[in-house]
C-alpha positions in Angstrom: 0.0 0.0 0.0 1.5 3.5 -0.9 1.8 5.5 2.0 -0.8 8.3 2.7 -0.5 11.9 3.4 -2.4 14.8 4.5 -2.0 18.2 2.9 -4.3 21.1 5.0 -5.3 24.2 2.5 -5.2 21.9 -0.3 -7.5 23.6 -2.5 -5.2 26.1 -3.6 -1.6 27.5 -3.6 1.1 26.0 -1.4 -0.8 23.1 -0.3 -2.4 22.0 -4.2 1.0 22.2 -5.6 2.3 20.1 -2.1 0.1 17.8 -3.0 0.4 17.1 -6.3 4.1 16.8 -5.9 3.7 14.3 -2.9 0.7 12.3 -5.6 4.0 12.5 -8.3 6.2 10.4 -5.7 3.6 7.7 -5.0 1.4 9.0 -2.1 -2.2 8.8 -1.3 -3.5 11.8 -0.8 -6.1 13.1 1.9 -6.9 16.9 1.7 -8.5 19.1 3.3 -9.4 22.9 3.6 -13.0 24.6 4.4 -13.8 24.9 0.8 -15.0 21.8 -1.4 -14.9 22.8 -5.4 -11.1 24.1 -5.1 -10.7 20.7 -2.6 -12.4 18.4 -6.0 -10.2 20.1 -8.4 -7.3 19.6 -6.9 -8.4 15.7 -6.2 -8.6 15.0 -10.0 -5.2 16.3 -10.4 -3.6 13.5 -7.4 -5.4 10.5 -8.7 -8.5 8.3 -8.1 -8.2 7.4 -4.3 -7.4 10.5 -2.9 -9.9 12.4 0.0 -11.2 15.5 -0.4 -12.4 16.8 2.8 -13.9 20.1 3.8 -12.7 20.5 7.0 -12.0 24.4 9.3 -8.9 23.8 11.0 -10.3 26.2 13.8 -12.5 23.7 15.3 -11.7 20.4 17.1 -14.7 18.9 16.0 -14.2 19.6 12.6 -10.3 18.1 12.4 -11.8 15.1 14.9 -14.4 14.0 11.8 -11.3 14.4 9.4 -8.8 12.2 11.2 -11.8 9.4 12.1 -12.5 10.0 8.2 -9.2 9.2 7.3 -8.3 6.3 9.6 -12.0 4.6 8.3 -10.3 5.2 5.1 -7.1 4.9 4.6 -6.3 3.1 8.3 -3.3 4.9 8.6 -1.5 8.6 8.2 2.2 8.5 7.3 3.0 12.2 6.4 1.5 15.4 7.0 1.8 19.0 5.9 -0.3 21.6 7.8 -0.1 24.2 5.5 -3.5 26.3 6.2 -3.6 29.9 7.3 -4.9 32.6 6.5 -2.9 36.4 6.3 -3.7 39.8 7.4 -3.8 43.1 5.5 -1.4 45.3 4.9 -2.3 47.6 7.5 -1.1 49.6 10.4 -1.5 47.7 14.0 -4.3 50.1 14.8 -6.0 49.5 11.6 -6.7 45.7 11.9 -9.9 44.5 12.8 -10.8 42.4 16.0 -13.0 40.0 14.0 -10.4 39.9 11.5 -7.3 39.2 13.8 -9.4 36.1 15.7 -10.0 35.1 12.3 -6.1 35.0 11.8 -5.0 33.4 15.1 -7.5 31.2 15.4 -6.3 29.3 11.9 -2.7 29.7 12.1 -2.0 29.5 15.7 -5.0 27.4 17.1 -5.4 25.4 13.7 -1.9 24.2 14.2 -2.4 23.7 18.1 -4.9 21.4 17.5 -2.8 19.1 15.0 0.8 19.1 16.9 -1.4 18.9 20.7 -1.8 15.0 19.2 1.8 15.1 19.5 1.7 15.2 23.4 -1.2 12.7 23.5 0.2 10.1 21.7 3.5 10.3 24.0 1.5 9.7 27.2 -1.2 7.4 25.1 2.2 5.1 24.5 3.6 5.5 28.0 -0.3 4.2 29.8 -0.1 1.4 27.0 3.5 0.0 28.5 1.8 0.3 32.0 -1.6 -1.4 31.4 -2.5 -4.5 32.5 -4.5 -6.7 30.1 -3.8 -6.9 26.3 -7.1 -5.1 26.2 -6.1 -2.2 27.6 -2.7 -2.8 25.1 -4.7 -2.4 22.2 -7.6 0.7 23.5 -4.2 2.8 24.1 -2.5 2.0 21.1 -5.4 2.3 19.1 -6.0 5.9 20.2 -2.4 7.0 19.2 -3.0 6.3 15.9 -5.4 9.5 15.2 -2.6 11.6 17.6 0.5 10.3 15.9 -0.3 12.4 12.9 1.0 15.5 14.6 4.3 14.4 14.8 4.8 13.9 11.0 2.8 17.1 10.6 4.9 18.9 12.9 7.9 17.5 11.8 7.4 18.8 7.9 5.9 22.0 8.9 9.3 22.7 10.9 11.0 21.6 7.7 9.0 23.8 5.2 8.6 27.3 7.8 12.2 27.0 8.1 13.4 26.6 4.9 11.5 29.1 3.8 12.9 31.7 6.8 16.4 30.6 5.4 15.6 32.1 2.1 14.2 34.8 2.9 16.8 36.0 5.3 19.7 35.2 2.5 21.7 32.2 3.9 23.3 29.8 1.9 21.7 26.3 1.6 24.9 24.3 1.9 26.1 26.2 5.4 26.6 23.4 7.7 23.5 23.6 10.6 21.2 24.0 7.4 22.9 20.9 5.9 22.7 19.1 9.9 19.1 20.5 9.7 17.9 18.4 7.0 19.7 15.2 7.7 17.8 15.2 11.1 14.9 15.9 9.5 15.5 12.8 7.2 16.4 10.9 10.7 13.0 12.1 12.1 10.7 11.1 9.2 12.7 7.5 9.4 13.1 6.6 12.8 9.4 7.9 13.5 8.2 5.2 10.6 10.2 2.4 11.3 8.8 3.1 15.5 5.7 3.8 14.5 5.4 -0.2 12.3 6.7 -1.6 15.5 4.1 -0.3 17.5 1.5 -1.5 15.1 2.2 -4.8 15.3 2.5 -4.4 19.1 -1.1 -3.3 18.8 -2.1 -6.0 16.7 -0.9 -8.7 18.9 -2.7 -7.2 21.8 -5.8 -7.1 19.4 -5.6 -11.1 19.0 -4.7 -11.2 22.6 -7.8 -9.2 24.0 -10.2 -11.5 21.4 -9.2 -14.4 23.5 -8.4 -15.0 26.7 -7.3 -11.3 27.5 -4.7 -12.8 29.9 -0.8 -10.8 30.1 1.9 -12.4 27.7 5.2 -12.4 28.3 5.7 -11.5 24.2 3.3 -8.7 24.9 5.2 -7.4 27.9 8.8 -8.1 25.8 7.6 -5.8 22.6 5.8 -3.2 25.2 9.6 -2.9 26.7 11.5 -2.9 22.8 14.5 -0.9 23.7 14.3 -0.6 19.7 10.9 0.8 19.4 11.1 3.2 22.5 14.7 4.5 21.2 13.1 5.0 17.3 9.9 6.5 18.8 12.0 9.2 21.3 15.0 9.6 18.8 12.7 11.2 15.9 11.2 13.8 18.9 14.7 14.4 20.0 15.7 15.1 16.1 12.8 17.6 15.4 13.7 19.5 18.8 17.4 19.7 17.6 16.4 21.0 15.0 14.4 23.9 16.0 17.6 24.5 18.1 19.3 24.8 14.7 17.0 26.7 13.2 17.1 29.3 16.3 20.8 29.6 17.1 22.4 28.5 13.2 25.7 28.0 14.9 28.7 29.3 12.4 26.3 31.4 10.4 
């Protein structure tokens, strides 16, 4: 199965043209943004099995029926790109309208809140898994990671796509070492968080075969719960996207 991506603000500019790059490399595509026709169009250009989704960023609810929608789907999220927002006008500070700056924080700043928050779930969702008691319980918390886990890609590209972009703008040279260190991590991040995140599927499954019988602890259970390799993949690709916002911030030798 190709893997499957999410592109936010789909229907037009940065996020179409994300997504018909990431349909060019062999992704399925899930897209979203509030409205539909521009959300269609952009579908018939990333091939038959993409999702077009109309979804407003600003509301939990709303971004709740899109990641159910997604995982009735699709059954899985490898790679996301929170791309929407919305900009103000060109206006002095006194100038902006209340109504108008809401409108602005509430999809930039809480849009994104509400993706990378999974972020934090899915760490503690993982942790309460390794400390339940039944295979049951196993396979509830590990099940529920699987709609939070998406923040992490997301967060992960968007870190990747705001900062190249603030590189350009601000006139450094692509091949200066921390920009260089920057993208290998980010390549680290992206890799280590797959090859964690199949581990913990099967870990799931098991517990899923588990809980339909008996329900009774397993020692094979208990052993992939404790994988030294699935907790190190799973922590190393947080610990890469941090260093590289500490890149990104402090561009030592630039």
């Amino acid at each position: 199965m190709s893997p499957i991506a999410l592109v936010t603000g789909a229907g037009s500019g940065i996020g179409r043209a994300t997504a018909i790059a990431l349909a060019g490399v062999g992704f399925t595509l899930a897209l979203a943004g509030r409205r539909s026709e521009p959300l269609e169009a952009a579908a018939a250009e990333t091939g038959p099995d993409t999702l077009a989704f109309s979804c407003d960023v600003r509301s939990p609810g709303s971004v709740a029926a899109l990641f159910a929608e997604i995982d009735s789907r699709f059954g899985r999220l490898d790679l996301l790109f929170n791309n929407a927002g919305i900009g103000a006008a060109p206006v002095q500070l006194e100038d902006v309208e209340v109504e108008h700056w809401r409108e602005v924080i509430d999809t930039n700043v809480t849009g994104a809140f509400l993706f990378l928050g999974g972020g934090v779930m899915a760490a503690a969702l993982n942790l309460a898994a390794r400390r339940a008691g039944t295979p049951s319980e196993v396979a509830l918390l590990l099940g529920l990671t699987r709609g939070a886990l998406v923040a992490i890609a997301l967060g992960a590209l968007l870190t990747l796509a705001l900062g190249l972009w603030l590189v350009h703008e601000a006139g450094f040279a692509y091949r200066q070492a921390w920009i260089v260190a920057s993208l290998v991590l980010f390549a680290v991040a992206v890799g280590a968080g797959e090859a964690g995140g199949r581990r913990d599927r099967r870990t799931r499954e098991l517990a899923e075969r588990l809980a339909a019988g008996s329900d009774a602890p397993s020692s094979e259970l208990r052993a992939r719960l404790r994988d030294p390799v699935a907790l190190s993949l799973s922590w190393g690709s947080g610990v890469a996207v941090v260093a590289i916002l500490a890149l990104m911030i402090w561009k030592p030798g630039a």
